[in-house]
C-alpha positions in Angstrom: 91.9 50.1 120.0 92.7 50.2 116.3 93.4 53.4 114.2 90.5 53.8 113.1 88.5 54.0 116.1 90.7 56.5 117.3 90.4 58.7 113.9 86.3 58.5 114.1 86.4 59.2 118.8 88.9 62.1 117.4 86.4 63.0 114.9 83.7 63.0 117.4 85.9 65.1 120.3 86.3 67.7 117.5 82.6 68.4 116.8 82.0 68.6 120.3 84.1 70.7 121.1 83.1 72.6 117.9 79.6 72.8 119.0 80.2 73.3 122.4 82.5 76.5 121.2 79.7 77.5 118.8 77.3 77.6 121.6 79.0 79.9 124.3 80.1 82.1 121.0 76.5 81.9 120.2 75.7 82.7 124.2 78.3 85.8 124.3 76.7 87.4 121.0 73.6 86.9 122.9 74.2 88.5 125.8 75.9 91.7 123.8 73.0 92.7 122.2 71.1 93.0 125.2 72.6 95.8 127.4 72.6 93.7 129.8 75.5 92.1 128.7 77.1 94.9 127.6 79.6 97.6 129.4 77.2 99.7 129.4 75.2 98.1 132.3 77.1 99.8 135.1 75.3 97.9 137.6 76.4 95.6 140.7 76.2 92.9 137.9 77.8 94.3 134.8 80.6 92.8 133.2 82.9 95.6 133.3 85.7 96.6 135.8 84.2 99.7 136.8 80.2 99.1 138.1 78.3 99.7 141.1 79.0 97.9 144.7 75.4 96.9 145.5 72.7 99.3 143.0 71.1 96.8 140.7 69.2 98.6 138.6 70.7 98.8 135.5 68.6 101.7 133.1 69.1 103.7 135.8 72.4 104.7 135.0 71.0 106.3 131.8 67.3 106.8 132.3 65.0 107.7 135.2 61.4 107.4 134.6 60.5 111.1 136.6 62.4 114.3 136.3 64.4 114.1 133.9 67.1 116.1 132.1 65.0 115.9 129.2 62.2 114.4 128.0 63.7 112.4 125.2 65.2 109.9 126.3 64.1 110.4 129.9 67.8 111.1 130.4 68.7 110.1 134.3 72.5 111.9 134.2 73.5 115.5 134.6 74.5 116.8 131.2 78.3 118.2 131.1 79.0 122.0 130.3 82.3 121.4 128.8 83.1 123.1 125.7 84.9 121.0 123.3 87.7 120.9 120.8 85.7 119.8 117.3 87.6 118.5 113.9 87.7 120.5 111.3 84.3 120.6 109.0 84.5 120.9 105.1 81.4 122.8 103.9 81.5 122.7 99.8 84.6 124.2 98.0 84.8 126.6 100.8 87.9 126.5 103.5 87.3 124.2 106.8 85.3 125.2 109.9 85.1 124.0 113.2 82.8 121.1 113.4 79.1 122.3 116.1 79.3 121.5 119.3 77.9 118.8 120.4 74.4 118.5 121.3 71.3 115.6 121.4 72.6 112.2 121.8 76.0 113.0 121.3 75.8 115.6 124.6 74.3 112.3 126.1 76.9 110.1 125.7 79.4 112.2 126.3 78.3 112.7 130.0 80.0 109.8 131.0 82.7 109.9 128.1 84.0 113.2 128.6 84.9 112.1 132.1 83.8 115.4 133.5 80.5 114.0 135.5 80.9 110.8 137.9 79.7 107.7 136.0 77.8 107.3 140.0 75.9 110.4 139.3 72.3 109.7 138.5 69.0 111.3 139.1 66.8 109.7 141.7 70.0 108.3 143.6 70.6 109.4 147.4 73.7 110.7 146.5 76.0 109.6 144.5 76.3 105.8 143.4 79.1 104.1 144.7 81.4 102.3 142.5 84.4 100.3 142.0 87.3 102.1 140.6 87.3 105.5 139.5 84.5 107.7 139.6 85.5 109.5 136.5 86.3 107.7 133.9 90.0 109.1 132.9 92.8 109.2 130.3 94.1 105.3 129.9 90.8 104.1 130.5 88.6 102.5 128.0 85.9 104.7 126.8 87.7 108.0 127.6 87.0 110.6 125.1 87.9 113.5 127.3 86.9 117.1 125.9 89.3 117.2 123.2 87.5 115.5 120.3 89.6 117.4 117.3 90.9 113.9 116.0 87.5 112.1 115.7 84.6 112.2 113.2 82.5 115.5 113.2 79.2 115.4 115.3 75.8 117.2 115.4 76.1 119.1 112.5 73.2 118.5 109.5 73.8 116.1 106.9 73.7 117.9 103.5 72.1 116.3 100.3 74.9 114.9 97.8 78.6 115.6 97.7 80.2 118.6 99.5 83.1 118.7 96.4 86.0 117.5 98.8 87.3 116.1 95.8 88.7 119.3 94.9 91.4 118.8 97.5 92.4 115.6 97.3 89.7 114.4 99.6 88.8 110.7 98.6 85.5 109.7 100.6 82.4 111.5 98.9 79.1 111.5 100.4 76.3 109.6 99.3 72.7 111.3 98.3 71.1 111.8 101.8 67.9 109.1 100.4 70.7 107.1 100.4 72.0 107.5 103.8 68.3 108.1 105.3 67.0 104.5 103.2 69.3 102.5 105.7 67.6 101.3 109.2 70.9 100.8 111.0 72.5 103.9 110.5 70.6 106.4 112.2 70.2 110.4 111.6 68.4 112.2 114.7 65.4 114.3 114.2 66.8 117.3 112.9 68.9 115.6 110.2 72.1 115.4 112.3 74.8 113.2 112.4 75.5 111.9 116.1 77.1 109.4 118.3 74.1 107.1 117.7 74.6 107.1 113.9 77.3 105.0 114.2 77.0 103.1 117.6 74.1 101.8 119.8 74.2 102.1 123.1 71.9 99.2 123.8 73.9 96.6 122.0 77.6 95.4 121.7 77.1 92.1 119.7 79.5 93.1 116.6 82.1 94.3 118.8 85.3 92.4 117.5 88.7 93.6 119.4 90.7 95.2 116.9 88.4 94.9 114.1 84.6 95.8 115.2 84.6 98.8 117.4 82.6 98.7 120.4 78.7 99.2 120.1 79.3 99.1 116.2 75.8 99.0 114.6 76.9 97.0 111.4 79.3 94.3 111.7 82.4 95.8 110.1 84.5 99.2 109.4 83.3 99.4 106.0 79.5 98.9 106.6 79.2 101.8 108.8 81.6 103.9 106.7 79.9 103.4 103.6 76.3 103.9 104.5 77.2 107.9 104.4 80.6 107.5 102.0 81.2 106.3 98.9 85.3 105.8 98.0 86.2 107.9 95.1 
């Protein structure tokens, strides 16, 4: 075989194997951004460590369709009664306050991230779901938020219109006018003007998630998208 048929079959190999890499890349991505695919599908076929022995249902573990907690989103869990440790809030020039509690979405979410509810513990069940692993999910494990959220972003409180002067100590993220935060379709305020857990991440869809650099559920494909839909760097 002379060198040059082995450069041009080496050639070919390559963009196979190219393609072929492509296409389960394409395939994962795929199956992210259906929840499906996602971590969030808790049932006897998700893709995580911790899902259910046999149930197959998959919404269930969120939603029930009768009964509710509430009527918006249908909400299928038991909602947690913990009171939690919030970051501090800057309101204008004034001093810090403690951040709202959280509540909507964010009071959602945090019924299986708080890891004070059973992630088996759904409405319409006969009892709770069995599961492999721990029923809670605890410190160590992925997705634990636990009650002590003092060292993340502030939640549920009401995004002002325009700048909250943070500039005057040392702060360098301003806020952008709220027609500017409200204009964008992926970054999403709830009803009441509030920031939550699902401005930032969607529940239903894990395609941008990059280890390291994309967190999980990220609705924009980097950091700085997200960041910079509400912030502008001074």
């Amino acid at each position: 075989m002379s060198g040059g048929t082995r450069r041009k079959l080496r050639t070919l190999a390559a963009a196979i194997l190219a393609l072929t890499l492509g296409g389960v890349a394409s395939q994962t991505r795929g199956q992210q951004e259906s929840v499906i695919g996602t971590l969030h599908n808790l049932s006897v076929s998700g893709p995580g460590e911790i899902r259910a022995l046999s149930e197959t249902e998959v919404c269930k573990f969120c939603h029930v369709p009768h009964n509710a907690e509430g009527a918006t989103p249908l909400w299928g869990r038991p909602l947690s009664t913990a009171q939690y440790e919030t970051p501090e809030l800057r309101v204008g020039t004034g001093g810090p306050v403690p951040a709202p509690q959280p509540d909507g979405s964010s009071r959602l979410c945090l019924s299986c991230h708080d890891g004070t509810i059973a992630l088996g513990d759904v409405s319409g069940a006969a009892g709770r779901v069995p599961m492999t692993g721990p029923a809670r999910l605890g410190a160590g494990r992925r997705g634990f938020l636990g009650t002590d959220l003092s060292g993340s972003h502030p939640i549920s409180f009401v995004v002002p219109d325009g700048d909250l002067g943070l500039e005057t100590d040392g702060g360098d993220m301003a806020l952008l006018p709220l027609a500017v935060v409200t204009a964008d379709p992926d970054v999403r305020l709830d009803a009441e003007g509030k920031m939550q857990c699902t401005t930032c991440h969607d529940a239903h869809s894990d395609g941008y998630y990059r280890p390291g650099q994309v967190p999980r559920f990220w609705v924009k494909p980097s950091y700085e998208e997200v960041c910079l839909a509400c912030h502008a760097l001074r």
